[in-house]
N, C-alpha and C positions, 0 to 999 in steps of 0.2 A: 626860455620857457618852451616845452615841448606841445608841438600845434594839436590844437584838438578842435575834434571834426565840429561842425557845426548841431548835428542833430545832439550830440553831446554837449557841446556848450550850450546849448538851447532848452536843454530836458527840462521840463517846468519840477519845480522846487514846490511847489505849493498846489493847493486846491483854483487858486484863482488863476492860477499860471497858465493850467490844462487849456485848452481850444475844440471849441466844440461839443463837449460833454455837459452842458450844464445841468440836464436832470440828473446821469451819475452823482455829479460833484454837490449839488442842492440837497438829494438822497442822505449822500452819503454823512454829510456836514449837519444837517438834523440828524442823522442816526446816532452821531457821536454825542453832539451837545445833549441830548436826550439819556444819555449813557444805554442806549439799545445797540449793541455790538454784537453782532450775530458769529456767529464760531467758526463759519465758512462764508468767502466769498467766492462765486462766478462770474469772471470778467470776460466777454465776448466779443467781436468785431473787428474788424479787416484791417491787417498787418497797419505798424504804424501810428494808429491814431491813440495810444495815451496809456495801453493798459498796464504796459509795467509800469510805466511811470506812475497811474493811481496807484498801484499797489502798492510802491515806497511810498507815497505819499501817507495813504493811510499807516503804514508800517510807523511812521514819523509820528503821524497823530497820535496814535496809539502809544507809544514810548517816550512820547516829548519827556521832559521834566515836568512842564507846566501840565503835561493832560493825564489822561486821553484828552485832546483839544483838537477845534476843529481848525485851527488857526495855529499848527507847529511852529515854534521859532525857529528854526530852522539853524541856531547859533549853537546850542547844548552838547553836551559828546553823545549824546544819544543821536541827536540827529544828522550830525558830522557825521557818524562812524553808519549809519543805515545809506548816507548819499555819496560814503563811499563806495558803499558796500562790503563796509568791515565787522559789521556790528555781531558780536556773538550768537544775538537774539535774534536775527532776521536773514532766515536762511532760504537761498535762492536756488533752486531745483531747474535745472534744463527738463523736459518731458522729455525730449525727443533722445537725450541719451540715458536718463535715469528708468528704463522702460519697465525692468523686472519687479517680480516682487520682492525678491531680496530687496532691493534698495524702498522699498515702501517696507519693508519691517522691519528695515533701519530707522524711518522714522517713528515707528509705533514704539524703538524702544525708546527713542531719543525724548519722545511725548513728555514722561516720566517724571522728566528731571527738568524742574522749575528754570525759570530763566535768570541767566547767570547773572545781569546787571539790570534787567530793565523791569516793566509789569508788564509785558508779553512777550512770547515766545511765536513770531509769526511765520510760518514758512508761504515762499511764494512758489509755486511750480508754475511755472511756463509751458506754452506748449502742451497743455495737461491731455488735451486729446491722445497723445502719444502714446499713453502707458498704453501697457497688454491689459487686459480683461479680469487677467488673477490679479494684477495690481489695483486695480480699482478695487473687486472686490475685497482685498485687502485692508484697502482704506475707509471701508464703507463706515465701519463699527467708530473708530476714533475717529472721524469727520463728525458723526452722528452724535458722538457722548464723549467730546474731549475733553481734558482738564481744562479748568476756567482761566487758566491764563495763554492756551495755546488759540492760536487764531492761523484757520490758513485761509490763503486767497489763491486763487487757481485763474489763469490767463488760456487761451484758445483761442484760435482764428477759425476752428471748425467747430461749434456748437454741438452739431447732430451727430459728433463721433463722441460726444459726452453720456458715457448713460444715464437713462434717466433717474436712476438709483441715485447715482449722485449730483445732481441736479434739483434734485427733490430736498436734498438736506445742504444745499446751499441759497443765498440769496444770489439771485441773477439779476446783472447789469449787462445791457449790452452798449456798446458803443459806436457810434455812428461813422459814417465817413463824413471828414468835415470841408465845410465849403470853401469852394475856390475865392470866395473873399477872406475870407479868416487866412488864410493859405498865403495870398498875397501880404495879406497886414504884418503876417509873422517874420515873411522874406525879408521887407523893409527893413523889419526892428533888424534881424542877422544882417542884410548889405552895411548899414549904418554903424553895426557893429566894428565890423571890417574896414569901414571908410571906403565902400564900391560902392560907387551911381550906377543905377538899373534904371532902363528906361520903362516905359509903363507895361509897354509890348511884351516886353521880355519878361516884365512880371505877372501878367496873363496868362504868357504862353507856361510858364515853370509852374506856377500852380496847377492851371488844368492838366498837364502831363501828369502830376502827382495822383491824379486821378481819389482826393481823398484821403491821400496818407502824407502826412505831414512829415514822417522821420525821409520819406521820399522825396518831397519836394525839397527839404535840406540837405540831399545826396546828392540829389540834381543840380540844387546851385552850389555848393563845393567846385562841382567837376566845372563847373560854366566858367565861374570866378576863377578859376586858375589860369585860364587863356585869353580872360577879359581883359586882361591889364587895367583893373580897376575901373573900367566902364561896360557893365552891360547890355547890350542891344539884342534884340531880335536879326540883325542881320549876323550879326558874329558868330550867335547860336549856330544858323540856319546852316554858316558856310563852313563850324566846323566838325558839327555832327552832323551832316549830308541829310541835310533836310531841304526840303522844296520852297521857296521865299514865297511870300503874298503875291509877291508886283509878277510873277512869274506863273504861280495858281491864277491870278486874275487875266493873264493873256488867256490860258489856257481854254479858263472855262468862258470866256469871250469868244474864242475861234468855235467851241462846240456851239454856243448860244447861236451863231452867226450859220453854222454850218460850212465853217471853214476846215473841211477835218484833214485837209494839205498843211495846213498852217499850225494844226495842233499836233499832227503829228511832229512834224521839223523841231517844232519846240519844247516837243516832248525829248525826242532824238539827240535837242544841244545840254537838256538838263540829264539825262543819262550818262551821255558821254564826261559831263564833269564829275562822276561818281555817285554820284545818286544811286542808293537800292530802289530795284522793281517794288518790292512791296513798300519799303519807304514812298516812296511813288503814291502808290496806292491809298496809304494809311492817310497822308497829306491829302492826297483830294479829295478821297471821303470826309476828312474831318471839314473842306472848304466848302462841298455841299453840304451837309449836316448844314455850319453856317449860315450856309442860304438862305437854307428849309426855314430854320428860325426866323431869319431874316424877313422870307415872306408871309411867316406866319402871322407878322407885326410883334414878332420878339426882338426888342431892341439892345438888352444889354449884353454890356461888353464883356461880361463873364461868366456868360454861354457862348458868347461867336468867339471872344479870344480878342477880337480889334474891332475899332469902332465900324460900324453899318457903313460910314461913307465911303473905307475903303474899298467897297464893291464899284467895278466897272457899271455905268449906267446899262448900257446894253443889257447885261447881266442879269442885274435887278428889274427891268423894264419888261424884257422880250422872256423871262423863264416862268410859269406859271408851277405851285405849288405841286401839283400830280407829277408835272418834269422832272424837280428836282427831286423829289420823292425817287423816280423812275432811275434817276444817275445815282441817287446812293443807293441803292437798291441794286443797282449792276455793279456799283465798285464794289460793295458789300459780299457780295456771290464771287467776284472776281479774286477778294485777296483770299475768298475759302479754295480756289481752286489752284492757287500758283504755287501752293506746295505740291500736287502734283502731277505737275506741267511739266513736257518736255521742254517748253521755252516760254518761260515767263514772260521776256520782251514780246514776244508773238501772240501771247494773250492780251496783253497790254494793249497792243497797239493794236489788235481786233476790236477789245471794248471801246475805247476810242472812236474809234472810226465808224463806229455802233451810237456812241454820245453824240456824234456831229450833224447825227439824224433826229435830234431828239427833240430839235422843233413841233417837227408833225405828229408827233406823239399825242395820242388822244386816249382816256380812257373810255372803258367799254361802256362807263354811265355815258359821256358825252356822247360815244357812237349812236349809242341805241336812240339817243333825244333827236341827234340828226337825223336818220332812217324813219322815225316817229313824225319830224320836221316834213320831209322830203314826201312822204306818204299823205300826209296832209294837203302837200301842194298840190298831187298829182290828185288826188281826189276834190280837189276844190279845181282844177283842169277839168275835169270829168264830168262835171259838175255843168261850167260853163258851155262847156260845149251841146250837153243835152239840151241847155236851157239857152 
């Protein structure tokens, strides 16, 4: 049997399957059982997270045998041939190469002619931001006043390249980015699929990098499991996509905390020398201040920092105050906008550094000016004394 990728074998089949969309899917699922089917849909929101998938989804509901239902069987040749993608009736449009008008008054003629097997004729266009201008307006009239068994649903990850003309004559959903715990729930169900153990770490960290898109965090653990030999860790990740390990961030930002900045350098120096990217570098201990920040904000969970709180060095946690850590992502922040263009990345690097090793005596200008207010007061209660 020929292997298929994970976000593929994963693609939810149904309305309950979806993650993270439950007002779309609530929406949409009353709109059906209701029999309100609007002639256009608008799916919106950040690569990843579900819209073609609702779209066949709906496409299913709409043509089941049993429906329009909000509950597709998903067994029917209707629904078979829509989750193949073979279905006569359900025709999938790329945007970004279908751009011209000609091909939008291909489908004005297409409109026309009833649908061959099913009770609708749904086209989906992807990417819809893509077309040109005359395309759109093209489409304005048959979006507006289709025949009643044509239904389109239109997908975008850029909204505000959508005119408002057509906008206006669709229903808008937009879609969220979904969270790093649904994110991890999903990984499980896939590792378990697979028969690969992932340790908890590792399933932390693969969510959060998906940063909210789900067909990503399933691309990312594909590549992971390939090298895992069936068990995934966070160290394995770390050492074979040159990434910066915890136990190695935690010396790090230990040596700054301390003002060891001989010691953070050197160990800056042995983690380069094994491959490590400068801005990988960078992105890594941004993301282990960030951490911090949480951390002393008395933000404890584990799916904002990534690993539990205790793995912080005491020092760390004890001797850094909130304005600090503030001050260190704030300088790594500025620092990976400027190493693109750096004559020497490492020379930047190891200046911020040696800039964080001072970042004990760091004081904000509130607490200066309370001191100077402080100090002023003494000297005039001195002044004082002495008159008297």
């Amino acid at each position: 049997m020929a292997y298929e990728v994970t976000a593929t074998r994963k693609r939810p089949r149904s309305f309950n399957e979806l993650t993270g969309q439950e007002f779309v899917v609530t929406t949409l699922k009353k709109s059906i059982e209701a029999g309100r089917i609007a002639q256009a849909f608008l799916f919106s929101g950040p690569r990843g997270v579900g819209k073609t998938s609702m779209a066949r989804i709906l496409a299913k509901s709409l043509n089941c045998e049993t429906g329009p239902t909000a509950e597709p069987c998903g067994t029917c040749s209707h629904c078979v041939e829509i989750a193949r993608g073979a279905s006569l009736d359900v025709i999938e449009i790329d945007g970004a190469s279908n751009t011209s008008v000609n091909d939008v008054r291909n489908i004005k003629d297409e409109v026309l002619f009833a649908p061959a097997n099913s009770k609708y004729k749904v086209y989906i266009i992807d990417e819809v931001h893509m077309l040109s201008n005359s395309a759109f307006n093209a489409l304005l009239k048959t979006i507006e006043e289709p025949p009643p068994y044509v239904v389109f649903i239109f997908a975008t990850t850029e909204l505000h390249k959508v005119p408002a003309t057509i906008k206006s004559r669709c229903q808008q959903y937009n879609f969220r980015l979904i969270g790093t715990e649904e994110i991890k729930e999903r990984l499980v169900s896939a590792a378990s699929d697979l028969q690969v153990s992932v340790d908890d770490e590792a399933l932390f960290w693969m969510a959060k990098e998906a940063t909210g898109s789900m067909r990503d965090a399933y691309t990312l653990f594909d590549q992971i499991a390939a090298f895992s030999d069936g068990h995934i860790t966070l160290e394995k990740i770390r050492e074979k996509l040159g990434l910066v390990g915890l136990e190695q961030m935690n010396q790090i930002a230990e040596a700054l905390t301390l003002g060891h900045g001989k010691q953070a350098l050197e160990l800056t120096d042995a983690i380069l020398g094994s491959g490590v990217a400068v801005e990988q570098f960078v992105m890594d201990l941004a993301d282990y201040y960030r951490a911090l920040l949480f951390f002393l904000q008395k933000i404890d969970r584990e799916a904002l920092l990534g690993f539990h709180p205790d793995r912080f060095p005491e020092a760390v946690k004890t001797q850094t105050s909130i304005p600090q850590a503030e001050r260190a992502l704030e300088s790594l922040l500025s620092l990976y906008r400027t190493l693109r263009y750096s004559l020497s990345q490492r020379y930047e690097l190891e200046l911020s550094l040696s800039r964080l090793a001072t970042l004990r005596h760091y004081v904000t200008p509130a607490e200066l000016v309370a001191k100077i207010e402080a100090l002023k007061g003494q000297a005039a209660a001195g002044e004082f004394e002495k008159k008297n």
